[in-house]
Structures are given as C-alpha cells and as structure tokens.
N, C-alpha and C positions, 0 to 999 in steps of 0.2 A: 504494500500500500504506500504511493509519494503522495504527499501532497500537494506540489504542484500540477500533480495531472488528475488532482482529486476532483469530478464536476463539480456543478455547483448544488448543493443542496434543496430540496423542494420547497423551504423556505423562502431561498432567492428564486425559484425556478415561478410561484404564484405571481401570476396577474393581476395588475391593481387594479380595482374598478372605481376610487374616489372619485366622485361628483363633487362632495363634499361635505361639510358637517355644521351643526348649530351651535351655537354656545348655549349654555345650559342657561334656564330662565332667571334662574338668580343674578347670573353677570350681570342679566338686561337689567333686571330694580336694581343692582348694588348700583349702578351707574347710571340708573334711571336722575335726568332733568342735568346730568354731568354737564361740565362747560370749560373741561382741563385745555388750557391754552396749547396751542403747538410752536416753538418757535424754529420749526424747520422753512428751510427755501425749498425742499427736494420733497416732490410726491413721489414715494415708495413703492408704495402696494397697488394703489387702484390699477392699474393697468390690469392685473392678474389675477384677482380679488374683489369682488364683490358683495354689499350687503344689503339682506334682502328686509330687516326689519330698525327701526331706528330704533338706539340704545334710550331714548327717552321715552318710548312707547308703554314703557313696560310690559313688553312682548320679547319672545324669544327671539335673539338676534341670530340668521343664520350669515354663516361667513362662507360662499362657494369659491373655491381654488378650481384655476382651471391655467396652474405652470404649462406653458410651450415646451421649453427646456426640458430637456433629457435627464433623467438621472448622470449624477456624476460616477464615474466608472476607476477613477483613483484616490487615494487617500487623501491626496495633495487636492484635487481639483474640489472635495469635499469640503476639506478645511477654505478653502479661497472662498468656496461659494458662499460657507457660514459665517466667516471674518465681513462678506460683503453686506448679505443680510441682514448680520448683527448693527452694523456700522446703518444701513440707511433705516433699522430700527430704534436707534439713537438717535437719529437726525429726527425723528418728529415727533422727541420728548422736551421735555422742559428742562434746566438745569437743577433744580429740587429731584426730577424723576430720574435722570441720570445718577444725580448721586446715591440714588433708592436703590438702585439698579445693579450699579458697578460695585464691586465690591475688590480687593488686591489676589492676585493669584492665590495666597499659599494662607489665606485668613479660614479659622477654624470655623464660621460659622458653614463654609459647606458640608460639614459632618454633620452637624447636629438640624440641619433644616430642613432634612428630605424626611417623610414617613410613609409611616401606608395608615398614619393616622388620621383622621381628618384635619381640616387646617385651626378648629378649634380647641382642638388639642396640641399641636405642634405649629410654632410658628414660623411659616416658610420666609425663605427670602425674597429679596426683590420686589418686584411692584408684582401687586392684583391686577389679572386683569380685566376683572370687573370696573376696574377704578379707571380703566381706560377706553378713550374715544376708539370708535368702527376703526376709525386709520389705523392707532396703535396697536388692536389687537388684532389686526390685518397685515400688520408691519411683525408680530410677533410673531405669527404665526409661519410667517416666512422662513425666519429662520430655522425653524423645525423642519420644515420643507426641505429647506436647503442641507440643514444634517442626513435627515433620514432617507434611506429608500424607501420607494414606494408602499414595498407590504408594510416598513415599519410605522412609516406613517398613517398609514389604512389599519393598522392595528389601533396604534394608539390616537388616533380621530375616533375608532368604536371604541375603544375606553373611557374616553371624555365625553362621545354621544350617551353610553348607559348613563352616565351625571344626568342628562337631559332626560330620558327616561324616568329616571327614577323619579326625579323631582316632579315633574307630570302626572306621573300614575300610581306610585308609591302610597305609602302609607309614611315614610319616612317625615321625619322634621329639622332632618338636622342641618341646619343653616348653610353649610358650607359648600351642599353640591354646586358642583359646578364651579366653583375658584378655584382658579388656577395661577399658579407666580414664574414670573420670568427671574432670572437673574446672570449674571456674567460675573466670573472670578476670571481679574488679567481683562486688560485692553482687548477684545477683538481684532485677532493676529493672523496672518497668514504665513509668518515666520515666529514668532513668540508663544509661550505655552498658555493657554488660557483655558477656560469652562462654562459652557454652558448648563446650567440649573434649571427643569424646568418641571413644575407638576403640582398634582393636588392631592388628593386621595387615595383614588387608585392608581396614582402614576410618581414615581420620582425619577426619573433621565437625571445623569450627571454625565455629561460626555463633556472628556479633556479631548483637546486638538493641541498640537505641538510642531509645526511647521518643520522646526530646526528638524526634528528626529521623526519627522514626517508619520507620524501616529497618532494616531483616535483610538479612544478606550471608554466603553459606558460602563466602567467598573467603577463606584459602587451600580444597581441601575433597578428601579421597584415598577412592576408590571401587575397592575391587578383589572379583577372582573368584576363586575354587579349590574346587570343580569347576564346568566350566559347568553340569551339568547333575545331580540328584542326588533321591536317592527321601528321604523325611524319616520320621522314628517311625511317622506316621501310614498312610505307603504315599503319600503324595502326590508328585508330581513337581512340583522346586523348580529352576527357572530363571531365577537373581537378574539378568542382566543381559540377557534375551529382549527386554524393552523398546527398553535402549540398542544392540541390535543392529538390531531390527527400524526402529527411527527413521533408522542411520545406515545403513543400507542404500534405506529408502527416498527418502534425500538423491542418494547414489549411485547409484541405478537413475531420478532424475529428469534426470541427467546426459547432455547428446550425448556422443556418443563422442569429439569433440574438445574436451569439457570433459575428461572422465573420462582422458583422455591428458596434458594440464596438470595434474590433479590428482594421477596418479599418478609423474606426475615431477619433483616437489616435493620441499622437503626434511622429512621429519618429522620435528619437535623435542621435548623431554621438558626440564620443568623440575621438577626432583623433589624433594621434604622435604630440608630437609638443605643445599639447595643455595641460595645466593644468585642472582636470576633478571636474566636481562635481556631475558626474552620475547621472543628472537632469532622473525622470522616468519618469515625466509628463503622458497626459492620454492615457486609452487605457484598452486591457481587464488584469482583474489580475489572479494569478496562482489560487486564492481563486474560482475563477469561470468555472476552469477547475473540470473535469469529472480524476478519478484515470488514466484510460487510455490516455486522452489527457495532463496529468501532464507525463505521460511516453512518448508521443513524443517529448514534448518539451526540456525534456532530453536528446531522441537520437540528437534531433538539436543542442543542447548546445554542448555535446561531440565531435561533429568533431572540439570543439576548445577547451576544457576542457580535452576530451580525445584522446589525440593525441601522449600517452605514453603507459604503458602496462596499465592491468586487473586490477591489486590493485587500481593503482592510479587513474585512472579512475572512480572508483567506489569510492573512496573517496571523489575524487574535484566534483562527482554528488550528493554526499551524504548531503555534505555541502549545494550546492545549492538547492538542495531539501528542506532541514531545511527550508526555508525560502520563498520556492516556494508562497507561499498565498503571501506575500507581493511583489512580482513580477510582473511589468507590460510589457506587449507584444504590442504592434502597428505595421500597415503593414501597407504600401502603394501601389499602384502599379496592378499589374494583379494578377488574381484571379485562374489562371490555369497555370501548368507547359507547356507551348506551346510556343517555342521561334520566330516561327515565324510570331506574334502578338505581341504590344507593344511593352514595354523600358525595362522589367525586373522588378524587385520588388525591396522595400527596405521594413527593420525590423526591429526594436530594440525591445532588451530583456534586460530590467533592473532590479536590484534587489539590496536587500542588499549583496547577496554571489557575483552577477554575473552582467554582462556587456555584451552582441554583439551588435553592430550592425553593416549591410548588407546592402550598399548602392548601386546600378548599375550607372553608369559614362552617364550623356547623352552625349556622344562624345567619337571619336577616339582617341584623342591627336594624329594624324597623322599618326597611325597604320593602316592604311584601305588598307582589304585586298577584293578583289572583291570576293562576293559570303559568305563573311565571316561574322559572327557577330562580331563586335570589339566596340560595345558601345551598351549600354542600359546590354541587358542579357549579354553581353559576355565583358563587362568592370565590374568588379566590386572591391569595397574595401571592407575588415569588417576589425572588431577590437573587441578582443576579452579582458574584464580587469578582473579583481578580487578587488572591492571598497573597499577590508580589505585587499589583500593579492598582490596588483603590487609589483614586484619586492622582493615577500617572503618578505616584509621589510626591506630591504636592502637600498632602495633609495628613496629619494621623487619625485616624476614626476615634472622636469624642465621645461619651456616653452623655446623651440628652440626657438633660432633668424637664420631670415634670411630665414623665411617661416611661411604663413597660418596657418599652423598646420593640412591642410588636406581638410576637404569635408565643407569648409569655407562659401559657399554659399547656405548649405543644400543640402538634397538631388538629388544627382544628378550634384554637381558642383567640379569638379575633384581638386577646389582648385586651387591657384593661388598665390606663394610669393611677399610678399610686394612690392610696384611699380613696378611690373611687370605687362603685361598683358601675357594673357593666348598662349601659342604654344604649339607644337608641344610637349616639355620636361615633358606637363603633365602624 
C-alpha cells in the first residue's frame, strides 16, 4: 500500500449539491433593527452571495452561495484563497469589530473557546454573527468557502441548517441556536502562520494555515448533529452526517467477525473541548491487524475530519497518519448496522500516535424533540477530531476551561453537564 498512488477517498470522491443555507432565526432577532456601520470602500461578497430575507424583519435570513471558482486543489492555493477572504472580510468591519475579531497567533484563549457546548455555557471568541449586517455574514461566510471543500462545506452548512430546524420545530428553548462566532489568531497570511476559529454548538473548526511550511491542520476540530435527518425551507432532505456514517460502516462491514468482536470490546475514549488530553488508546482492534484495504477505509473515515480542505492536504495529514497506522487502536460501541430506526446510534474512537476521533451519539434530546424526528441517540451526536503532535500547529497548549465539564463527562452517551449544574435543556 503507497500513498501517493492511494485514490482518493469516497469522502472527496461525493458531489456537492449546495444551493445553499439559512441562518438560523435567532441571528435574524439577535440583529433584528441592527444598524452596525461598515467603514469598508470594497464590496466583498455580493457578487457571489445573496440574501433572501432582511436581518430586520425578524425573519429567517437565508444567505445563497453560488462560488464560480473551483475548489482549490493545493495547500498553498487554499491558504491564498482564505488569507484573501479573511482580508476582504475585515475590510467591511468597523475598527471596534476588528479588534473583537483579531486576536495574536499563539494567545491561549483559542483553547478554551471552542465546545460542543452551547454558547451559553462557553464563551466563544470573536464576533456573533448574529450581531452582524447580511454583508458581514456574507463576507464570513466566505471565508469558510474558501477553507473548505465542497463536501466539507455541505457538511457543515447541514450542521448549522439542523440550528435552523431545530429552533422552528423543536420543543427546545435554548437561546443560543443558531450563533455562531468568527475569529482569527495571527494576521490573515498567505506566508505567516495564522487561524481560523469558527463555530457554535455543534461545530468548533480550528484550522491553522502556515504559508512558510505550506500546511493546514483542523487539529483540534468538533463536528456535531441535531437532527440526523431533517426537511430544509426548500422541501429538500438534509443529512449532514450520511457521509460519516456510511464510511464508518463501510470500515465495519469490511471486518471478520473476529475483528468486529476485538473491536467491539475495546474501550471507547472521548477527549472533549475543555479538557486537557492524554489520548488515552486503551483496548480495542489495532491498525496492525487490518487487511491493506481495511487500513484504506479507515482513512476514508478519518478524512471527513483530516480532510476537510483541498487534494494536497488531505493527502498529506492521511499520509502522516498512515505512518503510524499499526500503532493505532479503533473500539466501537453501539449497533452493528447502518439502520437508524433501531437503537441509540454508535460510538468510536480512533486513537493513535498521528490521530485522535472520537464519535459519541447523545442519549437524549436536551429538549430538541421534534415528533417523528430522531434528535438523540443516531441523530445527536459529538466527535472530536485532534492531532496528539500537531493541536493547534503548535501554536498553543490545550487549557482546561472553567466553568464547564469539558464535554461527554459521563462517557459515552452523557451530553455533559457544567459544574453544579444539573442537566437541561442548554445541553
């Protein structure tokens, strides 16, 4: 098995079909009658970007993208794209919002700001962008564009539509759907190391870009679901994590049955926001004991959080973890077949020296229950994606937040719960 002449995974192999997505209704009231000044000369976004509802209406704002531009297809051309994006997403803030924004490359607050908590329990960085005008969250939005590829992006636009969902059809109260924060550690660079911060709930993205040493890393990086599965404005059926199920099922149906018996009596571990890590692997099956083709699934599974930028990097941050694949342990818990309407969902951990997931399902709604809908077990879930040599490029040490659990604190399945509190609705 080379790497270089490894294809490309089913994960970059999926067609993207983004139209586009809504901002969840809360953005539209938190910024409902807004009047934040812009002192840019450069329109940005409209060109490529559209909004279909005014952020004063007190109506759900939808934002449709509709990029010309190709995906970028090297490391280098990726970082240029997001250095540019970020920069003409600065240009049409204020200098108060800039300074909200920026933050110094190697400042510890990017440890402690990400979660898979709500934002009313952990307080993200950078500007709301509820608190921002259609431009500026059209101008942010960009730059996500311009990180990600396509499936990743169509992933986490249906992460950020279920916010829209929920808060529409839910039973939920908890204020925070749908907020989400930008932020930047380091100048926006296309030669200097920098980061983009961006997420709310069920999303934390921390991608470093490093010009010099030509690398992207979304190590640390938090990918969650609520609902698995969900109808959108359009009448479309949106299933943001279809991918990462169908990949990690097809790792586990490539399994003998006396793999799939070491794998399932492994221990599954959770290293979560908040928590300082020691990428415990504990037992389970190792990469040593896969077959060359089942060491290539579990790459394509890796990659929907490894590779969630272009073709180079992608194949690099898999390359690394490959190195190292033998000393890799895998454990699953949970159901044995892709069938949601059976059981709680599954959990996984993939530990290693290069690499870190793990894929936990919530046994509970935190008060999202929509009738007819899954909103816990298969269709709540957290993961966490690290890099044990490379969080944060180097940049920073992982902080233990105060003023929270750190996450899935009661193992598998327990959505976590900050100190003397007990558990609501806010989970």
């Amino acid at each position: 098995m080379t790497t270089t002449s490894r294809p490309q995974s089913s994960f970059r192999k999926r067609t993207s079909a983004i139209a586009g997505f809504a901002l969840v209704s809360v953005l539209s009231l938190a910024a409902c009658g807004a009047t934040t000044s812009t002192d840019t000369s450069t329109s940005t976004s409209s060109a490529a970007s559209s909004t279909s509802a005014s952020a004063s209406s007190g109506s759900v704002s939808s934002v449709t993208t509709s990029s010309d531009s190709a995906d970028a297809t090297t490391t280098a051309d990726t970082i240029d794209d997001t250095a540019a994006a970020a920069e003409a997403f600065l240009a049409t803030l204020t200098d108060e919002q800039r300074e909200t924004v920026l933050y110094p490359y190697d400042d510890e607050t990017k440890t402690t700001s990400w979660s898979n908590f709500p934002v009313t329990f952990v307080e993200r960085a950078g500007l709301n962008l509820a608190d921002l005008t259609e431009e500026q969250q059209a101008a942010a939005l960009e730059v996500l564009e311009a990180l990600l590829s396509d499936e990743a992006y169509e992933t986490v636009t249906g992460i950020m539509n279920g916010d829209v969902y929920l808060h529409e059809n839910s039973s939920s109260t908890e204020e925070s759907l749908g907020q989400y924060y930008i932020a930047f550690f380091g100048d926006p660079s296309d030669t200097d190391a920098w980061e983009v911060q961006f997420g709310g709930h069920h999303l934390g993205i921390n991608a470093t870009m490093d010009g010099t040493e030509d690398a992207i890393t979304f190590a640390p990086t938090h990918l969650g679901v609520q609902p698995a599965v969900y109808t959108d404005a359009d009448g479309n059926e949106v299933q943001p994590f279809d991918g990462i199920y169908t990949d990690a099922f097809a790792f586990f149906d490539s399994l003998t049955a006396e793999q799939q018996a070491t794998l399932t009596s492994g221990d599954v571990t959770m290293c979560a926001p908040g928590d300082t890590c020691d990428f415990t692997t504990g037992d389970g099956l190792t990469g040593a004991d896969l077959t060359d083709k089942q060491k290539d699934l579990l790459l394509d599974l890796v990659a929907n959080w490894a590779g969630m930028a272009d073709e180079q990097t992608t194949e690099t941050e898999l390359a690394e973890i490959e190195a190292t694949l033998d000393d890799t342990v895998i454990a699953w818990s949970g159901e044995t077949s892709y069938d949601m309407s059976t059981g709680d969902g599954i959990n996984f951990s993939i530990s290693g020296p290069n690499v870190y997931v793990a894929f936990q399902a919530q046994q509970g709604s935190a008060g999202a229950d929509v009738e007819g809908v899954t909103t816990s077990g298969w269709g709540h879930v957290h993961t966490i994606y690290r890099d044990p040599t490379n969080d944060y490029a180097g940049s920073a040490t992982q902080q233990a937040a105060t003023g929270m659990a750190g996450g899935m604190a009661g193992g598998p399945g327990d959505g976590g719960t900050p100190p003397g509190e007990a558990p609501s609705s806010n989970e």
